[in-house]
Wavefront OBJ file of the C-alpha trace (Angstrom):
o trace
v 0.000 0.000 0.000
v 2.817 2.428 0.563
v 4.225 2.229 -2.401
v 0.924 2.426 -4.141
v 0.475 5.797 -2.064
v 3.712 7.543 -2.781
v 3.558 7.113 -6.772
v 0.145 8.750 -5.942
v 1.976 11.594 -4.336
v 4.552 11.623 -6.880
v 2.268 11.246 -9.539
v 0.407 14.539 -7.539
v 3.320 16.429 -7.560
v 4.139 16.344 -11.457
v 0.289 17.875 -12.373
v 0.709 20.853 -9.821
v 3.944 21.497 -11.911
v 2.498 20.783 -15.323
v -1.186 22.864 -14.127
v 1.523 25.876 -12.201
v 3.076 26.307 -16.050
v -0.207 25.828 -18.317
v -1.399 28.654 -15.845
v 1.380 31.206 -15.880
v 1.459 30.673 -20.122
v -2.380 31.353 -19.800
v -1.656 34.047 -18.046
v 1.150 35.379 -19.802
v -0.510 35.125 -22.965
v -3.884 36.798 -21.930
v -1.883 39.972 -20.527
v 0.104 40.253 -23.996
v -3.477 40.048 -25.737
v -4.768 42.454 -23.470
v -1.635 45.054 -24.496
v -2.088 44.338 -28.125
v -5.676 44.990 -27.717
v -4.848 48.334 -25.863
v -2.903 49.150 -27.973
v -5.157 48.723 -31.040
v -7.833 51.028 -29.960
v -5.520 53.962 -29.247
v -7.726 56.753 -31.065
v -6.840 58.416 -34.253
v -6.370 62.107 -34.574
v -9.445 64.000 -35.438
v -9.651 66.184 -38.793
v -10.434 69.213 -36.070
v -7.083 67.897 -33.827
v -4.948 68.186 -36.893
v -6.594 71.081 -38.250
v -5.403 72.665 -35.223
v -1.842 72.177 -35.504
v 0.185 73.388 -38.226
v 2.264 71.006 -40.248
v 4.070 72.011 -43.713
v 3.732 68.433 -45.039
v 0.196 69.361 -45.210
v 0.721 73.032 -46.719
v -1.319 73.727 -50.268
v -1.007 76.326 -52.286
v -3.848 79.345 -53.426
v -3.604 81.703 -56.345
v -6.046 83.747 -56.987
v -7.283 87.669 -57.317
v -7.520 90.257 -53.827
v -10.740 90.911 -53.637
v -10.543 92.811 -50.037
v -7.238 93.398 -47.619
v -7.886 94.549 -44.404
v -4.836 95.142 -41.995
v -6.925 94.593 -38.948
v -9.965 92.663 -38.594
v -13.178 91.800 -36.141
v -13.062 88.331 -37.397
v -10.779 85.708 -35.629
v -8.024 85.459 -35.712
v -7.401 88.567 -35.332
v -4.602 90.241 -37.369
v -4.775 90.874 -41.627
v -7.246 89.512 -43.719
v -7.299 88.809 -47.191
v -10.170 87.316 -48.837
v -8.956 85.786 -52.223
v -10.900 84.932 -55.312
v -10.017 81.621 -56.579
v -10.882 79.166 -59.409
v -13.012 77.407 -56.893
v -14.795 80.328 -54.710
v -13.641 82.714 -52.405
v -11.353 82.179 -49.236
v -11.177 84.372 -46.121
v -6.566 84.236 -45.511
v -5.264 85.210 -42.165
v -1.992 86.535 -42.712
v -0.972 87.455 -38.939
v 0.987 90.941 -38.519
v 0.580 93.566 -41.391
v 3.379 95.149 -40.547
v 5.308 91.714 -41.893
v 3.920 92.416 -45.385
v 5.297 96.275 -45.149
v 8.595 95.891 -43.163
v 8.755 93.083 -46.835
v 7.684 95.661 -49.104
v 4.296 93.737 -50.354
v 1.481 95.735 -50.880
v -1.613 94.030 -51.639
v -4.926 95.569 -53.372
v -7.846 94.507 -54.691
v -7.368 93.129 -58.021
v -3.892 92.246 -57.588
v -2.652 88.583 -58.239
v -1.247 86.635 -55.292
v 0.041 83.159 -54.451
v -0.696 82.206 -50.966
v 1.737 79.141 -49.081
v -0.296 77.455 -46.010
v -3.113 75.540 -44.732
v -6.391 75.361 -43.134
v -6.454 75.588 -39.917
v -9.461 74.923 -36.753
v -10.915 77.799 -34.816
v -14.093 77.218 -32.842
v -16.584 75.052 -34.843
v -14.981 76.656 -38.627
v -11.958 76.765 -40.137
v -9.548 79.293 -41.584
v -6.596 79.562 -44.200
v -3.409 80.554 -42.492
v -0.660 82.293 -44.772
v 2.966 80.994 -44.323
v 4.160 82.511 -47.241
v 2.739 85.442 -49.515
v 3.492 85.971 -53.134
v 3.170 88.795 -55.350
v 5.584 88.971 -58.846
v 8.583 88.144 -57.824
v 8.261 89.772 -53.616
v 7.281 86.824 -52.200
v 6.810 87.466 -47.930
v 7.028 84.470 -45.031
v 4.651 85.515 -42.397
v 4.327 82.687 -40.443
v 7.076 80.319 -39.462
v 7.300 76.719 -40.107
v 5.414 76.188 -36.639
v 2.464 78.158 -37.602
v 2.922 80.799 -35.369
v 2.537 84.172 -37.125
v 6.137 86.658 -37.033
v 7.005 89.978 -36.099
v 8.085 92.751 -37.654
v 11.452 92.411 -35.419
v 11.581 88.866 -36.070
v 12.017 89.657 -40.239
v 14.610 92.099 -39.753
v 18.378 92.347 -41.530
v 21.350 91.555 -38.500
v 21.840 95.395 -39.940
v 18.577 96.929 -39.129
v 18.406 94.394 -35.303
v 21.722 96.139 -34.518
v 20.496 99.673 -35.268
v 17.685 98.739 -33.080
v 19.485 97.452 -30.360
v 18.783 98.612 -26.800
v 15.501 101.165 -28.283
v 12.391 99.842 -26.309
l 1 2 3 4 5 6 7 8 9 10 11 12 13 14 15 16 17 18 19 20 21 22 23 24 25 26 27 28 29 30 31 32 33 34 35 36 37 38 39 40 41 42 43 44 45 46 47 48 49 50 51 52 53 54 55 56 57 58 59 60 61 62 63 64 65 66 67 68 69 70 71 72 73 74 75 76 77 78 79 80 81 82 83 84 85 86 87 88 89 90 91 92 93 94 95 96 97 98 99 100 101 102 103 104 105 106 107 108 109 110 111 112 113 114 115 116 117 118 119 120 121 122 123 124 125 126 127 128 129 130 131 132 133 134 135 136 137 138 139 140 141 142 143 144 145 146 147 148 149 150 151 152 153 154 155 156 157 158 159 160 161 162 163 164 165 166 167 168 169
């Protein structure tokens, strides 16, 4: 009988191994699952998430007629306006500081034929175009940088003209 009862306890033994192992792998392989799962449903960016971040990869590219300049404007965002007559309709342009466009020597009236460098961008529940680059002829203007935000007229300035300037508040 003894020896009867210690294969049983042997034979007990080896499935507490053999169940311990089948358990951690079920374990181990349900957690992984669970990751690659996670890590599946990770949301995508919304049109109005990118919209609200500017990114030159996604930069297009308007010609078209000035039908109305405005250096200052009610209408968000505030700084110049420029609403451009295209092939396919009309399109409000923010182009940040005015000054840019002057301290750059490009004057823009109505009539006059631009190209305009930069993308649509998310403001409440619309959208806007905002101007990284102006063209006119051959005076072409940045007046945005590549991060979207809109420059200064100090920012545009010769190292001649910064070092006249420096020290005048």
């Amino acid at each position: 009988m003894q020896g009867s009862e210690w294969n049983f306890h042997k034979w007990e033994g080896a499935m507490k191994s053999t169940i311990r192992l089948q358990l951690l792998i079920l374990m181990l392989a349900s957690s992984l699952t669970l990751c690659f799962s996670a890590s599946a449903q990770q949301a995508m960016p919304s049109d109005a998430k990118l919209l609200r971040t500017y990114n030159t990869i996604r930069e297009i590219s308007l010609v078209g007629n000035v039908v109305k300049y405005e250096t200052t404007s009610a209408i968000p965002p505030m700084g110049a306006h420029v609403t451009l007559q295209t092939a396919s309709g009309r399109v409000d342009v923010h182009l940040g500081n005015a000054k840019v466009l002057q301290a750059g020597h490009l004057e823009l009236n109505p009539g006059d034929n631009v190209r305009i460098v930069g993308e649509p961008m998310a403001l409440g529940e619309g959208t806007y175009f905002a101007a990284r680059i102006v063209q006119k002829g051959a005076v072409a203007v940045v007046v945005r940088n590549a991060r979207g935000l809109p420059l200064t007229p100090a920012s545009i300035l010769t190292p001649v003209e910064r070092e006249a300037l420096r020290g005048v508040r």
